[in-house]
Each structure stands twice: as C-alpha cells, then as structure tokens.
N, CA, C and O atoms as a DFTB+ gen file, in Angstrom:
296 C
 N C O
     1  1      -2.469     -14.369      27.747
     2  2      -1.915     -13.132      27.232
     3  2      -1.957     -12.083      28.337
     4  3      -2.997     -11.904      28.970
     5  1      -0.860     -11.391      28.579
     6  2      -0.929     -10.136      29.585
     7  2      -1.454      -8.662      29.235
     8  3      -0.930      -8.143      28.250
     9  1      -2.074      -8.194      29.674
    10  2      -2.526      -7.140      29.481
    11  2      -2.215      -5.688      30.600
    12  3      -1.652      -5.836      31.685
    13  1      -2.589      -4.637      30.203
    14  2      -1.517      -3.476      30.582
    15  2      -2.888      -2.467      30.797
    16  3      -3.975      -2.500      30.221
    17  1      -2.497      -1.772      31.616
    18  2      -3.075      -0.373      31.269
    19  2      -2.665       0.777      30.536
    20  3      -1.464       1.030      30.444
    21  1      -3.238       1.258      30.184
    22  2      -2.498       2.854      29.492
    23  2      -3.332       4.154      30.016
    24  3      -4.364       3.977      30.664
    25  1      -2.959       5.186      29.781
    26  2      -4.099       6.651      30.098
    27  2      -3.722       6.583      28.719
    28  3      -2.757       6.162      28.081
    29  1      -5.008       7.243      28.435
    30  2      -5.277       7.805      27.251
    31  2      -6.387       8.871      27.484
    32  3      -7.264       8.687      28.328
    33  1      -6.309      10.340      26.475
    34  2      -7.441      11.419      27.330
    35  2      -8.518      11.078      26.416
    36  3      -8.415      10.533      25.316
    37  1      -9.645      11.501      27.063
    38  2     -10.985      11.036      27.118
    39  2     -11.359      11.733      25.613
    40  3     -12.428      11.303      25.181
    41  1     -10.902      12.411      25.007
    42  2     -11.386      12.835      23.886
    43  2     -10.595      11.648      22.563
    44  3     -11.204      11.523      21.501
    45  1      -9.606      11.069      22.721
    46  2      -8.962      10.210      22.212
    47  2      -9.872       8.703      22.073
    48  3      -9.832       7.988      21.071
    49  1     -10.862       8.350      23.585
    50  2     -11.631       7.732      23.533
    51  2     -12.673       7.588      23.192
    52  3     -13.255       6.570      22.817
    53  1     -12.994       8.585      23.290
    54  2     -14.731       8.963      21.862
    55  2     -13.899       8.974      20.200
    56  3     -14.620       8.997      19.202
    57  1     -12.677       8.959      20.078
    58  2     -12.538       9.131      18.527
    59  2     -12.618       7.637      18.540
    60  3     -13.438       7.183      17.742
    61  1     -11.853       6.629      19.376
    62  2     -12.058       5.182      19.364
    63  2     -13.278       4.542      19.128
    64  3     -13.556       3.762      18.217
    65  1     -14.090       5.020      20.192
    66  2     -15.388       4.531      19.996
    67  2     -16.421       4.916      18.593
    68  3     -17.525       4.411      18.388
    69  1     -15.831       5.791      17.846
    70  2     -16.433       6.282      16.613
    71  2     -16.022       5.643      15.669
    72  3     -16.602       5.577      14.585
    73  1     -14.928       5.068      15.961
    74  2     -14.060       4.183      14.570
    75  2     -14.056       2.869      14.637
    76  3     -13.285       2.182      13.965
    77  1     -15.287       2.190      15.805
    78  2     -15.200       1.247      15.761
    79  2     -15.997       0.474      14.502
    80  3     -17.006       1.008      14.041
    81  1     -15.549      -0.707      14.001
    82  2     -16.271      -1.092      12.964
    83  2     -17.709      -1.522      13.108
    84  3     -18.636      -1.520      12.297
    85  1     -17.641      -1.839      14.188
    86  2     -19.068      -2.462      14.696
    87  2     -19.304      -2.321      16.227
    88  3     -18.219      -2.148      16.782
    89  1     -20.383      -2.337      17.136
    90  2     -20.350      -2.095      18.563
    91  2     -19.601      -2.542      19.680
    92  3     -19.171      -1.870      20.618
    93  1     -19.440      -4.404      19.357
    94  2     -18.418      -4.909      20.085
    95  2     -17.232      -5.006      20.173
    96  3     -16.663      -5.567      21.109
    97  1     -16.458      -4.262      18.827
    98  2     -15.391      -4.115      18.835
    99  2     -14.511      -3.687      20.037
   100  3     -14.924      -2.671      20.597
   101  1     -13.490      -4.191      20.508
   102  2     -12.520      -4.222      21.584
   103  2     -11.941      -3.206      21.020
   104  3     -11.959      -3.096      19.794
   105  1     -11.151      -2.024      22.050
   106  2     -10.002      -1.253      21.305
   107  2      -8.832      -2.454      21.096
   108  3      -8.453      -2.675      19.946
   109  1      -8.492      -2.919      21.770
   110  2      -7.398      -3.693      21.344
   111  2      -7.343      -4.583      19.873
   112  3      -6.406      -4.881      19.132
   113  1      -8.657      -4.825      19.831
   114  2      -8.686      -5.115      17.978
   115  2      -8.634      -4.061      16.745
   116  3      -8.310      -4.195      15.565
   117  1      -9.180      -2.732      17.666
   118  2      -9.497      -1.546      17.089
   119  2      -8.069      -1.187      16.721
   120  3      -7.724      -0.823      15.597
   121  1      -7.422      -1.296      17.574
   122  2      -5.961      -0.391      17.556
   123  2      -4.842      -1.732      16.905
   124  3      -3.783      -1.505      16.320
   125  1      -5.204      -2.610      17.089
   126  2      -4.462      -3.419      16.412
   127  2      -4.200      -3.570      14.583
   128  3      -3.197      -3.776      13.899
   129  1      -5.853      -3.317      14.226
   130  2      -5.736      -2.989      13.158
   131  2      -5.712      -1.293      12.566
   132  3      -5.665      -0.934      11.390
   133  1      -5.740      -0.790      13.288
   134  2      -5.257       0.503      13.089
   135  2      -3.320       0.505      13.011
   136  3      -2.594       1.270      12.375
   137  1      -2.989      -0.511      13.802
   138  2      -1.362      -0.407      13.341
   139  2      -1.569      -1.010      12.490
   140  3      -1.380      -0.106      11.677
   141  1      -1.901      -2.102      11.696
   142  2      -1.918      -2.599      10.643
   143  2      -1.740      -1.792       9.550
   144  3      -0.703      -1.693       8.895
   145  1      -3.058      -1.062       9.318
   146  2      -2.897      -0.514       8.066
   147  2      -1.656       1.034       8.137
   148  3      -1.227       1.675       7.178
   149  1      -1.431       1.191       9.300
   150  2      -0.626       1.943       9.575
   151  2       0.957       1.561       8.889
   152  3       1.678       2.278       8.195
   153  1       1.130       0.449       9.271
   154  2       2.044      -0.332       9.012
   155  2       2.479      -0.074       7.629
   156  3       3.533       0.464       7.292
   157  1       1.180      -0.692       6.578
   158  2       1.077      -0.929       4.874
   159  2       1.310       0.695       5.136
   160  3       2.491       1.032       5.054
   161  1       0.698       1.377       5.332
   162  2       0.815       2.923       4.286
   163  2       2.118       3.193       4.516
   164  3       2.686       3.642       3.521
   165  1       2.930       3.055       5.678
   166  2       4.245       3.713       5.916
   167  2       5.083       2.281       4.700
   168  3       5.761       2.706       3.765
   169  1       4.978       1.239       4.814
   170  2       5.366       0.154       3.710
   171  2       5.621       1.288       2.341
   172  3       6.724       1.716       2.001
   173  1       4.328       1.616       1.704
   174  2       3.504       1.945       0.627
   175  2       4.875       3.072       0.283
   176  3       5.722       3.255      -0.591
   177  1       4.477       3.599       1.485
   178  2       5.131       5.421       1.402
   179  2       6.957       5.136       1.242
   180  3       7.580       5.996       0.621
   181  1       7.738       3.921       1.821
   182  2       8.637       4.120       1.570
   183  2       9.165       3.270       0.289
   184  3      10.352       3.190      -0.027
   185  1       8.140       2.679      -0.360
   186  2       8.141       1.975      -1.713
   187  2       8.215       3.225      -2.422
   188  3       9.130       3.511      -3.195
   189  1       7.326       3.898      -2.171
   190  2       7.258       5.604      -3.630
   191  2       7.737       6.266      -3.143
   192  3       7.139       7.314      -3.387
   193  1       8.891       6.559      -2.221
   194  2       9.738       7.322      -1.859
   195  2      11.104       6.936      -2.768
   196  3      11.828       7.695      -3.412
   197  1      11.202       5.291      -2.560
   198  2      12.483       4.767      -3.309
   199  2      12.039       4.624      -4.900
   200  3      13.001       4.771      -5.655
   201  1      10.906       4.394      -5.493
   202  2      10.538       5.316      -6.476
   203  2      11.078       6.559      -7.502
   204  3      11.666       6.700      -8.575
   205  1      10.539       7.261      -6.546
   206  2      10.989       8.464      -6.776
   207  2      12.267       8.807      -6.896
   208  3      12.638       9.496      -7.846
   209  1      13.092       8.380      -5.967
   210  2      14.897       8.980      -5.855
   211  2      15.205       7.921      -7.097
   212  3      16.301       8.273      -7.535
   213  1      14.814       6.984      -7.726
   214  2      14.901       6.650      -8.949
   215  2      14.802       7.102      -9.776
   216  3      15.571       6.893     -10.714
   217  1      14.056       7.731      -9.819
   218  2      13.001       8.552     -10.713
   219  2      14.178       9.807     -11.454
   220  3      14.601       9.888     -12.607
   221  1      14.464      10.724     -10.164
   222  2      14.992      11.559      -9.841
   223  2      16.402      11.808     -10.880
   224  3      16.996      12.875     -11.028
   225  1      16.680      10.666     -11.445
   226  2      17.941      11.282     -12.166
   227  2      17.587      11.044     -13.242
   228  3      18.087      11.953     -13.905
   229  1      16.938      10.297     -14.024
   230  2      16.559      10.284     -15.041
   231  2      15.545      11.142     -15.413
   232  3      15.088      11.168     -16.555
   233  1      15.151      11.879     -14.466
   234  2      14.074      13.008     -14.566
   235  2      14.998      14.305     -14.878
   236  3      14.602      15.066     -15.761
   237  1      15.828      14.504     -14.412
   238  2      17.268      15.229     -13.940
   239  2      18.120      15.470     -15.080
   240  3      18.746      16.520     -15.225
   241  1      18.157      14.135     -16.199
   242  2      18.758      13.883     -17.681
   243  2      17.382      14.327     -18.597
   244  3      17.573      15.126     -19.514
   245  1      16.796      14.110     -18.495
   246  2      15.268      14.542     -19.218
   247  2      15.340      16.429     -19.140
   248  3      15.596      17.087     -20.149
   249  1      15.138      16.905     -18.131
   250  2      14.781      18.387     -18.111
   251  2      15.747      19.212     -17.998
   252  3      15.631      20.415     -18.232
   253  1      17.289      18.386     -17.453
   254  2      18.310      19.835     -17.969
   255  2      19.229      19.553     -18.958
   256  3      20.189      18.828     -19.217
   257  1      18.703      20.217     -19.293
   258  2      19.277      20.057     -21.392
   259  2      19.769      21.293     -22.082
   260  3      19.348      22.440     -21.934
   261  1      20.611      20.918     -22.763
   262  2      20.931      22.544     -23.432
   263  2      19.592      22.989     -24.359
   264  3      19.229      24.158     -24.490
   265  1      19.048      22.031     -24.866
   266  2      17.756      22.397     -25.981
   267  2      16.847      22.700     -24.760
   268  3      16.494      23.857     -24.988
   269  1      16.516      22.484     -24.095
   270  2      15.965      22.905     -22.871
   271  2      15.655      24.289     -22.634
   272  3      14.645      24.991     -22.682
   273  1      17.033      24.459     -22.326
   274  2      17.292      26.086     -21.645
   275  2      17.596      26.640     -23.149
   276  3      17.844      27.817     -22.888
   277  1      17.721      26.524     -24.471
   278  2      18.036      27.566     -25.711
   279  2      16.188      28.259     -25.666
   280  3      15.832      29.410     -25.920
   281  1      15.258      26.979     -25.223
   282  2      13.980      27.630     -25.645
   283  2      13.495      28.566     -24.245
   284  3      12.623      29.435     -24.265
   285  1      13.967      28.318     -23.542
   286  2      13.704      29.562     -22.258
   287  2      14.332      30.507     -22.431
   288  3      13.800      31.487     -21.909
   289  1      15.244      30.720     -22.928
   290  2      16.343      32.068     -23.595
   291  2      15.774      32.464     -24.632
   292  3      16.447      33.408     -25.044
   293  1      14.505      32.205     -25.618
   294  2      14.518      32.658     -26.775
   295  2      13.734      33.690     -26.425
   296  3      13.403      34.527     -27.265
C-alpha cells in the first residue's frame, strides 16, 4: 500500500491524538473511521432530507385550509 504525506497544523494533531480510541491507534485508522461514520451521517442526513420534501406537501394539504384560516380570523 502507498502512503503520502500531508501537513496538517499541530493543533489538529492533539485533537487526533485525543480521539484516539485507544493508545496505539494509527491516525490512518483514526481518520479512516472517522470518514466512515462521516459517511453514514451524511447517508442518514440525506435519507431525512428526502423525508421531509415528502413530508412537505402533505404537510402543506394538512395546514392550509380554509377551516384553518376561518379560526385565525375569528
């Protein structure tokens, strides 16, 4: 497997070393599973995004109503 360098600033590297799960942890396992779950939440987020714009018109037929708006006028 090839491997690379990167800069990264030194305060970025103490947050690494704080999030490691355990002492020997490699960043490269560190950050690997950090895209991971990165991955699922952005997954997650555009599951209840498409959700929602579902949601959205039948929410849309639900709250604008003429009986609706007669009781905000009364």
């Amino acid at each position: 497997m090839a491997s690379t360098t990167i800069q990264i600033d030194k305060d970025l590297v103490a947050s690494l070393k704080e999030a490691r799960e355990y002492p020997r942890q490699t960043y490269n396992e560190l950050i690997r599973k950090m895209l991971q779950v990165f991955k699922d939440v952005k997954k997650r987020n555009q599951y209840d995004e498409f959700l929602h714009k579902i949601q959205q018109a039948k929410m849309k037929e639900l709250w604008d109503n003429k009986e609706d708006e007669a009781w905000e006028n009364a």
